[in-house]
C-alpha positions in Angstrom: -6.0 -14.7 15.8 -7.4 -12.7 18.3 -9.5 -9.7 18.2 -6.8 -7.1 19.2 -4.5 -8.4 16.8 -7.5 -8.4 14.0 -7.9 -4.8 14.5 -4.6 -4.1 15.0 -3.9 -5.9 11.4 -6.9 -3.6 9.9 -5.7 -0.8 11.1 -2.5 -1.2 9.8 -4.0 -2.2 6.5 -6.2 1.0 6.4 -3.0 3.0 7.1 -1.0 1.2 3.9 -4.0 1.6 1.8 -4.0 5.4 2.6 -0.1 5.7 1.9 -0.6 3.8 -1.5 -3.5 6.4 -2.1 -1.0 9.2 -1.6 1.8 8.1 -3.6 -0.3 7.4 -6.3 -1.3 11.0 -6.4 2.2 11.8 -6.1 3.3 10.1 -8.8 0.5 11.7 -10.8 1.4 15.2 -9.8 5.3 14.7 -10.5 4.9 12.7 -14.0 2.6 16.1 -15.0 5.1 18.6 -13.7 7.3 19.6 -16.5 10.7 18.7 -16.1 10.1 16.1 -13.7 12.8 13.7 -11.8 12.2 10.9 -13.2 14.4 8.9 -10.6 11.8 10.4 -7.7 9.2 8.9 -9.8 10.6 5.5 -9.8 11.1 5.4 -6.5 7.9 6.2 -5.7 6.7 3.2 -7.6 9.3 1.2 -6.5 7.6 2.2 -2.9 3.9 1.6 -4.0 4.4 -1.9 -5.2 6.5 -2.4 -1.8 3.0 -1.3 0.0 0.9 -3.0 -2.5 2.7 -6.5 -1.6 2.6 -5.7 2.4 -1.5 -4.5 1.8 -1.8 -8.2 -0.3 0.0 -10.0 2.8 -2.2 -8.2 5.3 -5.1 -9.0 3.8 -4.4 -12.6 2.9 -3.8 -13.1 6.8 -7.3 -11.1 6.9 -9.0 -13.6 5.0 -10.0 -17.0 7.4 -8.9 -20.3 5.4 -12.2 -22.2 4.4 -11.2 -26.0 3.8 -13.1 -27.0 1.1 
């Protein structure tokens, strides 16, 4: 892997990790409002765990292979 596409992944990892911040809040915010979707809220968490599997993939690729 090169350098530009390292950064390029970590970047794009920082990015995910900042969406997955932000739905998180939202989700908070929306299961506390009173009379709440409740299908918004699962498609927000269907959306987090999308990003949360992306994030894992990213930073498996991140991570160098050490043969043991």
């Amino acid at each position: 892997m090169t350098d530009d596409e390292e950064r390029e992944l970590r970047a794009q990892l920082a990015r995910l990790q900042q969406e997955h911040r932000d739905l998180d809040a939202a989700i908070e915010a929306l299961a506390g409002a009173p009379g709440s979707d409740l299908l918004q809220i699962q498609r927000l968490k269907k959306r987090k765990l999308v990003l949360r599997d992306r994030i894992t993939f990213i930073e498996d690729q991140l991570t160098p292979d050490i043969i043991a």
